[in-house]
C-alpha positions as CSV (number, residue, x, y, z in Angstrom):
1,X,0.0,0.0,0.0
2,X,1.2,3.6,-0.9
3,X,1.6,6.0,1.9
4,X,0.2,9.4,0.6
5,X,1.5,12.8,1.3
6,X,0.5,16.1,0.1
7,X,3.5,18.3,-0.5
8,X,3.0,21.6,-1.6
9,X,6.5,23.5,-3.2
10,X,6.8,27.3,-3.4
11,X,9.4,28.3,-5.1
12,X,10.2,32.2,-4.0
13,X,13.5,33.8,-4.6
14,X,15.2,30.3,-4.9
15,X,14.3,29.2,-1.5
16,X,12.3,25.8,-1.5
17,X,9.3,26.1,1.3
18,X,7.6,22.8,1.9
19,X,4.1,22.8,3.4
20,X,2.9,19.5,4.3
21,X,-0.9,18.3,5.8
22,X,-1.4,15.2,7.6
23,X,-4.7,13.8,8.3
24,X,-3.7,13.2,12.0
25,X,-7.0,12.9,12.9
26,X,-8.2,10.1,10.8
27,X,-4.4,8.3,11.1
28,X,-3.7,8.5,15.3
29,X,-5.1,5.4,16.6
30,X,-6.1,5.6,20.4
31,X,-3.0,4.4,22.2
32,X,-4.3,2.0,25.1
33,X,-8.1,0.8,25.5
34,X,-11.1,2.7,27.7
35,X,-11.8,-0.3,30.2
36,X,-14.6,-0.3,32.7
37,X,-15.3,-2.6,34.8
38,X,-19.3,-3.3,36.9
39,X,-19.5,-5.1,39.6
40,X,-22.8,-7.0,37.8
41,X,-23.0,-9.3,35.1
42,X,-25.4,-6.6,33.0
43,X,-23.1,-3.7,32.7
44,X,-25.6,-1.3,34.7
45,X,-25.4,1.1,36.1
46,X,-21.8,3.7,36.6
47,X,-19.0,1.9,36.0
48,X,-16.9,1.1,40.0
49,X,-13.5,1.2,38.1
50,X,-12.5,3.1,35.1
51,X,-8.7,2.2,33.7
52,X,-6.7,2.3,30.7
53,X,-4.8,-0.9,29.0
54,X,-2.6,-1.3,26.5
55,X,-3.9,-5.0,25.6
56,X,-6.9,-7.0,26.0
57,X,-5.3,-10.0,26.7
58,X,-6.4,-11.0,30.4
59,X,-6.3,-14.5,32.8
60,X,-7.9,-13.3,35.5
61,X,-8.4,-17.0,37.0
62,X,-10.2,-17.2,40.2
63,X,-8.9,-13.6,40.8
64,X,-10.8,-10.4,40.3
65,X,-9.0,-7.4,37.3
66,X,-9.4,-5.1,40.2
67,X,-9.1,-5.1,44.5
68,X,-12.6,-3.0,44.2
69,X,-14.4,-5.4,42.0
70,X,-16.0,-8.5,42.8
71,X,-14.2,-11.9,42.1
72,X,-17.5,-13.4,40.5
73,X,-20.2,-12.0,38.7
74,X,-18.9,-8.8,37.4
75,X,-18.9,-7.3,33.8
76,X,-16.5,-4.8,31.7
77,X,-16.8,-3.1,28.3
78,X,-13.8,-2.1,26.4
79,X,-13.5,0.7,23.7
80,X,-11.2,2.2,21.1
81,X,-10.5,3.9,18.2
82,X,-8.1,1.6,15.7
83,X,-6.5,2.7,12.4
84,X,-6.9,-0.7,9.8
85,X,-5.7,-0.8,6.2
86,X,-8.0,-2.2,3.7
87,X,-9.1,-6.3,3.5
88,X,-10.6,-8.8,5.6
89,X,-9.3,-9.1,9.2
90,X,-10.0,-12.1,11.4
91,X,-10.9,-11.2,15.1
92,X,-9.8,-13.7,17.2
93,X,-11.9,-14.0,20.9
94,X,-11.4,-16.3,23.9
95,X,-13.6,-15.7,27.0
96,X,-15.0,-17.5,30.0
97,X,-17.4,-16.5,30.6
98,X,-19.9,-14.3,28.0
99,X,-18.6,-12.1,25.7
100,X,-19.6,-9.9,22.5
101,X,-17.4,-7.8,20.3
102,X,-18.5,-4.8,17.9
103,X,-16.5,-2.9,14.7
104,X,-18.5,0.1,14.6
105,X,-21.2,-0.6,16.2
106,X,-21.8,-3.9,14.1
107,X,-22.3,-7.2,16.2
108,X,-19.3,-9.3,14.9
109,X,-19.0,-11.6,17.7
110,X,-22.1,-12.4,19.9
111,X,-21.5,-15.3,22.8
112,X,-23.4,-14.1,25.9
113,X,-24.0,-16.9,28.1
114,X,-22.1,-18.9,30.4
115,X,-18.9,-20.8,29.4
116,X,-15.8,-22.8,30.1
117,X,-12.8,-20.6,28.3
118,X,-12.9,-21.2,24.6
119,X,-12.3,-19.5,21.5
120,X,-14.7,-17.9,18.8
121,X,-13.3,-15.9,15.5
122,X,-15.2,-13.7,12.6
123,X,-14.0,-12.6,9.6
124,X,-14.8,-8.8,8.9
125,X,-14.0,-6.7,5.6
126,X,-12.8,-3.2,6.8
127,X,-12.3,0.2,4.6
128,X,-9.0,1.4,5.0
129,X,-9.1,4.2,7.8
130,X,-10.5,4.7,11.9
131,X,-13.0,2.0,13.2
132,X,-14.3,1.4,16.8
133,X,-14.0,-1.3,18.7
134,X,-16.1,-2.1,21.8
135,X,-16.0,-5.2,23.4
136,X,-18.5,-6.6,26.3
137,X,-17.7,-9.2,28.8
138,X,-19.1,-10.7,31.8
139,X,-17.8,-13.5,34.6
140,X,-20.8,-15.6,36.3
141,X,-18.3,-17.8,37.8
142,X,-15.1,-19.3,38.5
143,X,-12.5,-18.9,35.9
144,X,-12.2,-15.4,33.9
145,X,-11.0,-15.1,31.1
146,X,-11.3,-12.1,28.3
147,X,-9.0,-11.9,25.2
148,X,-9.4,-10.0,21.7
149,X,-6.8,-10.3,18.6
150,X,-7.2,-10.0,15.0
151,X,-5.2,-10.7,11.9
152,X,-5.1,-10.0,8.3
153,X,-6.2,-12.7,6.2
154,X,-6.6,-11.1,3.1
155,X,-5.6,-7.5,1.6
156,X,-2.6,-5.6,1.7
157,X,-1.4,-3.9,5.4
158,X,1.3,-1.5,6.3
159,X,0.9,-0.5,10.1
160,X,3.5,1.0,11.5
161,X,5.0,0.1,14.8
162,X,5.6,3.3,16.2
163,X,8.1,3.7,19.1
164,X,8.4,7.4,21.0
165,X,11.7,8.1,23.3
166,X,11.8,11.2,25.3
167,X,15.0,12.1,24.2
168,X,17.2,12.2,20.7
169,X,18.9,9.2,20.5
170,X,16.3,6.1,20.7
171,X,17.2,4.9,24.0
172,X,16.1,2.7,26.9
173,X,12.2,2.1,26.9
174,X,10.2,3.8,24.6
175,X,7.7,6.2,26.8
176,X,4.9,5.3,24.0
177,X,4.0,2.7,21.6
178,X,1.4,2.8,19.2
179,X,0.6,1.7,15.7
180,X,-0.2,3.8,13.1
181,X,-1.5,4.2,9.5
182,X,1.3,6.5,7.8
183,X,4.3,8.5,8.4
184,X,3.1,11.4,7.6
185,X,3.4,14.4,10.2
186,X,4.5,18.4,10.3
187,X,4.5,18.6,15.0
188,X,3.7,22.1,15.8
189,X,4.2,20.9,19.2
190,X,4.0,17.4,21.0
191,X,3.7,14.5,18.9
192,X,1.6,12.4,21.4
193,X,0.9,12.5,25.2
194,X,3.7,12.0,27.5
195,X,6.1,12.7,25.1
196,X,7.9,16.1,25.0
197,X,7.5,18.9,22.0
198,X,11.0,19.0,21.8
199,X,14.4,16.4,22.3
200,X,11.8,13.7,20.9
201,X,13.0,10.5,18.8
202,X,11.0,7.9,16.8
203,X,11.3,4.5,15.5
204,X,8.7,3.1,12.7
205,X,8.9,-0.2,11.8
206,X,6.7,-2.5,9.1
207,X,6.6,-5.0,6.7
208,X,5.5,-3.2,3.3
209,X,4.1,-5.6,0.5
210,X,5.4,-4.7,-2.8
211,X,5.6,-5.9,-6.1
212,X,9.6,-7.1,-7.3
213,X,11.0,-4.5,-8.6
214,X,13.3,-0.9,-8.6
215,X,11.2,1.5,-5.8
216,X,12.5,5.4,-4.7
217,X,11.9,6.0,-1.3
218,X,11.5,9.5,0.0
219,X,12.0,10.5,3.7
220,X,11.5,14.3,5.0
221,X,12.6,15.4,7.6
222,X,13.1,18.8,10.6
223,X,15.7,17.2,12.1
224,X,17.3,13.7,11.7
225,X,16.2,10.7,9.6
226,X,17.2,7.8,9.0
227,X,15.8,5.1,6.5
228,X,16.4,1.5,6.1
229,X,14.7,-0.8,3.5
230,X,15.2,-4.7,3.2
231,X,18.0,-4.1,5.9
232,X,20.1,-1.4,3.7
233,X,20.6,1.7,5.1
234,X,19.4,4.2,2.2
235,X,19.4,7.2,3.7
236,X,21.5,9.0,6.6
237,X,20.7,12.3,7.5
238,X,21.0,12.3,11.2
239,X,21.7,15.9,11.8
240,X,19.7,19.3,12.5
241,X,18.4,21.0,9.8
242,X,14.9,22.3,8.2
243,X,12.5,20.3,6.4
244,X,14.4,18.6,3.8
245,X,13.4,15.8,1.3
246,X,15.7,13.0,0.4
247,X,15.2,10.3,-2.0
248,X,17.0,6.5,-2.5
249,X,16.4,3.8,-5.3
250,X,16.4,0.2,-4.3
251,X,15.6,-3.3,-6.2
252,X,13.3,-5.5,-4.5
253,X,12.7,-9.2,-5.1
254,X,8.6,-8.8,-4.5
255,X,6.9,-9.7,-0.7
256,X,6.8,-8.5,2.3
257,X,9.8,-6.0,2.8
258,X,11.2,-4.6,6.1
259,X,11.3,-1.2,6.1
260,X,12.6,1.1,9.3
261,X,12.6,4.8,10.0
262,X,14.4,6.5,12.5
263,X,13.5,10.0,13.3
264,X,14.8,13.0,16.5
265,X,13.3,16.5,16.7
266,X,15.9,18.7,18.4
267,X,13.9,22.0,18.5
268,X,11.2,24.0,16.8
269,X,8.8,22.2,14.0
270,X,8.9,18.8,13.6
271,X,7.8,17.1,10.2
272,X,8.9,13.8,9.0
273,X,7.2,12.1,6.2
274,X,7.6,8.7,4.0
275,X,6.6,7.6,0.7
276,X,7.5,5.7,-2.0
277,X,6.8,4.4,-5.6
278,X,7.9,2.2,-8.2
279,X,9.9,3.6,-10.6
280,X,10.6,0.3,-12.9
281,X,10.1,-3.1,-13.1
282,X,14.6,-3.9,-14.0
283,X,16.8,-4.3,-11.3
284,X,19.5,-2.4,-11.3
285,X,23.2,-2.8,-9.9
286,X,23.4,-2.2,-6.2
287,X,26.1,-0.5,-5.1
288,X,26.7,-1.3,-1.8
289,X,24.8,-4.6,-1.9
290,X,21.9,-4.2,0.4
291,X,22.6,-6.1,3.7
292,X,20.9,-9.4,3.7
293,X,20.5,-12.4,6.5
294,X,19.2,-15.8,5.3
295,X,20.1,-18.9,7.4
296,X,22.4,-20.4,8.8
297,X,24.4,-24.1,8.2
298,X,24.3,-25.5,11.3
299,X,26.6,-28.8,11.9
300,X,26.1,-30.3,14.7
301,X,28.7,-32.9,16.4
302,X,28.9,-35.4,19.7
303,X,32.6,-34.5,20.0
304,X,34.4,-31.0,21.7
305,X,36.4,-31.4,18.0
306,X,33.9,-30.8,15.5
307,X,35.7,-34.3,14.1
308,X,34.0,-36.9,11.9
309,X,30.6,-36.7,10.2
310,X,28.0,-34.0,12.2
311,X,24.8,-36.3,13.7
312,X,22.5,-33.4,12.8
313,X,22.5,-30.7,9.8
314,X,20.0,-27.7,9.7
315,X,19.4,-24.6,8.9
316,X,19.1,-21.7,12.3
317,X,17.6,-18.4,11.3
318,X,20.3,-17.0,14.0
319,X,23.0,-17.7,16.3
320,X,20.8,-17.3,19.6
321,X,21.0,-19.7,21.9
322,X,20.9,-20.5,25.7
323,X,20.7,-24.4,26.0
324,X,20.7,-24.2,29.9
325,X,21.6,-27.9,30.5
326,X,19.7,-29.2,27.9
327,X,20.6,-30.5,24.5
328,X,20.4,-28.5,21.3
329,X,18.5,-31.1,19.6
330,X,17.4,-34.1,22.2
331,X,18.2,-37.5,21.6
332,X,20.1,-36.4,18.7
333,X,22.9,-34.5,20.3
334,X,24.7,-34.9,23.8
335,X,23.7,-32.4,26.7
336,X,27.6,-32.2,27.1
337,X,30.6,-32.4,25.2
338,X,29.1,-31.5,21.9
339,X,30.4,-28.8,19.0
340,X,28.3,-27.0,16.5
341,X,30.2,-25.3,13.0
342,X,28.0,-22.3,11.4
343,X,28.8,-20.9,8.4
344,X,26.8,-18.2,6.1
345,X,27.3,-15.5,3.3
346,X,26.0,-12.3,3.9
347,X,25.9,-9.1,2.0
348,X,27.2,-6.4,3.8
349,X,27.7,-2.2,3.2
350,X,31.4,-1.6,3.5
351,X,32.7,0.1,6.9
352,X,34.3,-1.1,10.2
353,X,32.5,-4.4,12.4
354,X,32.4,-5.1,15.5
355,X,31.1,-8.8,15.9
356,X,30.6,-10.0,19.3
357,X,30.3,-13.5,20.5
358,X,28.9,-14.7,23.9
359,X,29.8,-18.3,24.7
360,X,29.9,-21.0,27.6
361,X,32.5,-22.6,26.4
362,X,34.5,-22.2,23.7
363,X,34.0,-20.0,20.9
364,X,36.4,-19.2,16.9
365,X,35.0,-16.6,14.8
366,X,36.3,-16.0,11.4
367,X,35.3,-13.5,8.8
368,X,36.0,-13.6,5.0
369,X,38.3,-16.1,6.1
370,X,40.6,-14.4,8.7
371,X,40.1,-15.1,12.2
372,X,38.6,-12.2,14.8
373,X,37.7,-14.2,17.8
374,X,39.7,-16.9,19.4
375,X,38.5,-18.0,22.4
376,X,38.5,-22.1,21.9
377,X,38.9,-22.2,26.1
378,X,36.0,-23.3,28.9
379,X,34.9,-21.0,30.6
380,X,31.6,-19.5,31.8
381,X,29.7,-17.0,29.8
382,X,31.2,-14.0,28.6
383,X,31.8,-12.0,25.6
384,X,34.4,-12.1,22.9
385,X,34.7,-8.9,20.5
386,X,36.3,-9.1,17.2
387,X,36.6,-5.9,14.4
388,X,37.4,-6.3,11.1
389,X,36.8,-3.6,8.4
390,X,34.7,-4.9,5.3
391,X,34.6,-3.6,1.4
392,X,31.2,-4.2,0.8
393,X,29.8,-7.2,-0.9
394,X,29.6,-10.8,0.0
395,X,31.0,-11.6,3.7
396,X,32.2,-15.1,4.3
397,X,30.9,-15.9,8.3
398,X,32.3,-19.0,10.6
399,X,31.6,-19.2,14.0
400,X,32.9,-22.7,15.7
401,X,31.5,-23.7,19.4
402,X,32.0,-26.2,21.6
403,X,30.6,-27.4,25.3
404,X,32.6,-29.1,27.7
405,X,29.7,-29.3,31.1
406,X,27.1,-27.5,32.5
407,X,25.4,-24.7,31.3
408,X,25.8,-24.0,27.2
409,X,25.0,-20.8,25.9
410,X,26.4,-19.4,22.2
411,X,25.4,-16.5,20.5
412,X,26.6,-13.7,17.9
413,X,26.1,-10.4,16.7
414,X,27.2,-7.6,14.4
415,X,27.3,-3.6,14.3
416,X,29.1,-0.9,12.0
417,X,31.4,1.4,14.3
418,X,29.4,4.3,13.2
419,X,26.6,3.0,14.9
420,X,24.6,3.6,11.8
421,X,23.9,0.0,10.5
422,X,20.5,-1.6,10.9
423,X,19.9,-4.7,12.7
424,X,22.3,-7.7,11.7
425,X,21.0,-10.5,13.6
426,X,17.0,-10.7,13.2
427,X,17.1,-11.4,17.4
428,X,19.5,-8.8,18.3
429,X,19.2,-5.2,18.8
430,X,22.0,-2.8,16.7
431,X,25.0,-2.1,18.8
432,X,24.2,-4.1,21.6
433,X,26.2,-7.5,22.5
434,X,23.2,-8.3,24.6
435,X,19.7,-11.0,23.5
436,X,16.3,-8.3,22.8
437,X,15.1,-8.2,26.4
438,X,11.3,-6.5,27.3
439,X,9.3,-5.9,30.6
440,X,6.1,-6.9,30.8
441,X,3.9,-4.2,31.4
442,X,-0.2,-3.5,31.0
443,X,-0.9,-6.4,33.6
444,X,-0.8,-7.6,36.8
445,X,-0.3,-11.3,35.2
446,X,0.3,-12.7,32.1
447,X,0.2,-16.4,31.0
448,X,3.4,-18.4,29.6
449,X,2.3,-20.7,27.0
450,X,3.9,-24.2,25.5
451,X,3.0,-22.8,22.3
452,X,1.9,-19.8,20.4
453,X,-1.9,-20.4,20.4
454,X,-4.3,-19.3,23.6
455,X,-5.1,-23.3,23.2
456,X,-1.7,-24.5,24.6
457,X,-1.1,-25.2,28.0
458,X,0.2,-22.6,30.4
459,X,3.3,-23.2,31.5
460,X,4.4,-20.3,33.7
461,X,3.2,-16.6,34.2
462,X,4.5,-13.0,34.2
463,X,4.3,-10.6,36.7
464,X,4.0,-7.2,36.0
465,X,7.5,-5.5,35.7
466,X,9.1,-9.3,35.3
467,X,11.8,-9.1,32.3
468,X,12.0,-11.5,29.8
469,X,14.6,-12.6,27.2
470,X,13.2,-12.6,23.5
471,X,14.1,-15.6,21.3
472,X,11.4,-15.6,18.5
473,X,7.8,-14.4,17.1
474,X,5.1,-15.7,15.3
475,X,4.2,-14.6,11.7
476,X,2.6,-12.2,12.9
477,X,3.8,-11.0,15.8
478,X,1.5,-11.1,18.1
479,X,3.0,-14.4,20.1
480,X,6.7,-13.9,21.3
481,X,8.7,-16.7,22.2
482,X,10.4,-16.0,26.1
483,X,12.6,-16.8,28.2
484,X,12.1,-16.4,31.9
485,X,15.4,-15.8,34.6
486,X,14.5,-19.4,36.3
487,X,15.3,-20.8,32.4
488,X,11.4,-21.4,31.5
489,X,10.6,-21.0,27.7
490,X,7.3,-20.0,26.2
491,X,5.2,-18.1,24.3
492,X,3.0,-14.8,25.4
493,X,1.6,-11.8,24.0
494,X,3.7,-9.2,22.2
495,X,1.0,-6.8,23.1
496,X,2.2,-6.8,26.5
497,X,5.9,-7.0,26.2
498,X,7.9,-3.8,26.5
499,X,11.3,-4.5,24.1
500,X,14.7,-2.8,24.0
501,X,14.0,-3.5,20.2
502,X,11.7,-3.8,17.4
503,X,9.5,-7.0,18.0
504,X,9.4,-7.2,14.3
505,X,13.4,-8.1,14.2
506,X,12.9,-11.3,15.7
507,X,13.1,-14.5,13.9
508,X,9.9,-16.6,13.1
509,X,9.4,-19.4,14.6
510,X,6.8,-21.9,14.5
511,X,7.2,-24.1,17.8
């Protein structure tokens, strides 16, 4: 889908003033849901608590959603204001008990009676633009349970995963999260509540279908932008200056492409904008190669030696792991005394590298065939930092691991120097030598689950404020793979997790 964006130039004594309009109004999706909660099962009456979430995604189970409503029979009704593109979307309910779900004030979902937790789904053709949701619920009885999703079956999306920092440089937690329709914004002031009208950063993230094919992207931006598309950076322009438009040609295969923009507003009027079109259907040379990540050969051996013939081949969409005590694939490989050799060609922009290894035990790293990291030692887990400058073009990666005993851990990352590359490693935040970590947040409680359906078996809950390591998504990312401190893996809902990184980076997985 093409992002629109009115741009009117006056040309007056050769100066170039750009006026832009957004249609903030129709774009700017409530940020959280309008919950309130009854402490009857018919919704009468005033509401005894009024709060806002940023999911509906609760397990309530013999508990009560709030110390001043009742633990049984009680009732809540949820509201908001969504941006969806055009096509069919599937909402996706769970309840126990009664529940009922509206898209502008239509009846989509209608279950109002008494029930063990189960799951009910409608598919619903939306216009692109604003629709309200409203969502009733009531508990008779033992367990409570209220959930809404939805996904895109059919159509073409681009929702932005909007991240907001009160400061200029994109760190720690993001002070807002929301999605939205388009980048397409000239700030006379604050962008959003709770964030400030000036020494304000964004990050936008989504997956944009487009046909294969040679597109020119155009950012604008009062101050700093910066673009990437199909993980090459195409445009760095992370500096001060007026409202400026700048414009980057790329060939794409066809698909689903990542696209991320990165935005700070130092003082004054803030505009940044996005669009692109296709400007032919030949693909051109690229020059630097765009930076691409496929999978990785994994070989896997029962020796410390990576000697002999591997028990186990496959491909690993990253070097990520933390195998506790456990084996990396059971009954096939040892829980001890095992090695693993990856290898993979990946296109990189030339510039300095910093790759970093964390390991328990030993770890080689080489690089277009000369060797960074040498650390082929046991010892607990730590990292190992090798830099290497790179031309540009195909890069040759080999990362060798072995465990001796206990606990086994390997993992690897990339960044440029200049701090200016995007994501390398689809799990791992840019820069960082550190796994994409988040905080649950939104909740008191929030169910662990065996896998990434509200059908699999809890296996452990979060507490609010609990952090997680992030290993994985699902297609869609709404279900993140975690990793809990005491070592237990599962699935919850992205909708709750608050990441040091865009939850679209992670890998897919599908168990």
């Amino acid at each position: 889908m093409s992002i629109k964006r009115i741009v009117i130039l006056f040309v007056l004594l050769g100066t170039a003033v750009f006026t832009f309009t957004t249609n903030a109004q129709q774009v700017l999706a409530d940020t959280n849901w309008t919950a309130k909660y009854f402490n009857n099962q018919t919704l009468s009456g005033s509401p005894v608590v009024t709060v806002s979430e940023s999911t509906l995604d609760h397990d309530w189970g013999d508990g009560s959603p709030h110390q001043n409503i009742d633990i049984d029979s009680f009732s809540a009704e949820w509201t908001r204001n969504l941006y969806f593109s055009p096509g069919t979307y599937r909402f996706i309910a769970s309840m126990d008990d009664g529940m009922r779900v509206y898209v502008d004030n239509n009846p989509v979902i209608d279950v109002w009676y008494d029930s063990q937790v189960h799951t009910v789904t409608a598919d619903v053709y939306l216009n692109g633009g604003n629709h309200d949701i409203r969502v009733e619920y009531y508990e008779a009885g033992g367990k409570a349970v209220a959930r809404l999703n939805w996904v895109l079956v059919s159509g073409t999306s681009t929702l932005w995963r909007a991240e907001y920092f009160n400061n200029t440089t994109l760190t720690g937690n993001p002070s807002v999260v929301r999605d939205e329709g388009q980048i397409n914004y000239n700030w006379p002031g604050s962008p959003v509540s709770g964030i400030s009208a000036d020494l304000f950063s964004v990050r936008w993230t989504a997956s944009v279908p487009v046909d294969a094919g040679v597109y020119r992207f155009t950012a604008t931006a009062d101050d700093g932008v910066r673009l990437w598309v199909n993980g090459q950076l195409l445009i760095n322009q992370w500096r001060e200056q007026q409202a400026t438009s700048y414009s980057a040609d790329i060939s794409v295969a066809g698909g689903s492409v990542p696209v991320i923009m990165e935005f700070y507003e130092n003082g004054g009027t803030a505009v940044a904008a996005l669009t692109w079109s296709k400007i032919s259907s030949a693909a051109p040379p690229t020059s630097p190669p765009p930076t691409t990540i496929s999978e990785w050969r994994g070989e896997y051996y029962n020796n410390r030696d990576l000697a002999g013939s591997p028990v186990a081949v496959r491909d690993d969409s990253a070097i990520n792991f933390v195998w506790g005590s456990s084996s990396p694939i059971p009954n096939v490989v040892n829980n001890d005394h095992f090695s693993v050799r990856w290898t993979q060609t990946v296109n990189l922009p030339a510039g300095q590298y910093t790759f970093t290894a964390h390991s328990d035990d030993g770890v080689r790293v080489w690089v277009n065939g000369q060797q960074i990291i040498n650390a082929w030692t046991i010892h607990s887990v730590q990292p190992f930092y090798g830099t290497i400058s790179l031309p540009g073009g195909p890069v040759e990666i080999r990362m060798e691991y072995y465990e001796y005993t206990g606990l086994a851990e390997a993992r690897l990352t990339w960044s440029s120097s200049s701090g200016s590359a995007p994501p390398t490693t689809p799990s791992q935040p840019t820069g960082q030598g550190v796994p994409t970590t988040a905080t649950m947040s939104g909740a008191l409680y929030l169910t662990v689950r065996s896998g990434p359906s509200l059908d699999s078996d809890p296996v452990g809950y979060l507490s609010n404020g609990q952090s997680v390591t992030l290993l994985g998504r699902d297609a869609f990312t709404i279900w993140i793979k975690v990793r809990e401190a005491d070592g237990t893996v599962g699935w919850a809902s992205g909708r709750y997790l608050n990441a040091n990184a865009p939850l679209a980076n992670l890998p897919v997985l599908t168990e």
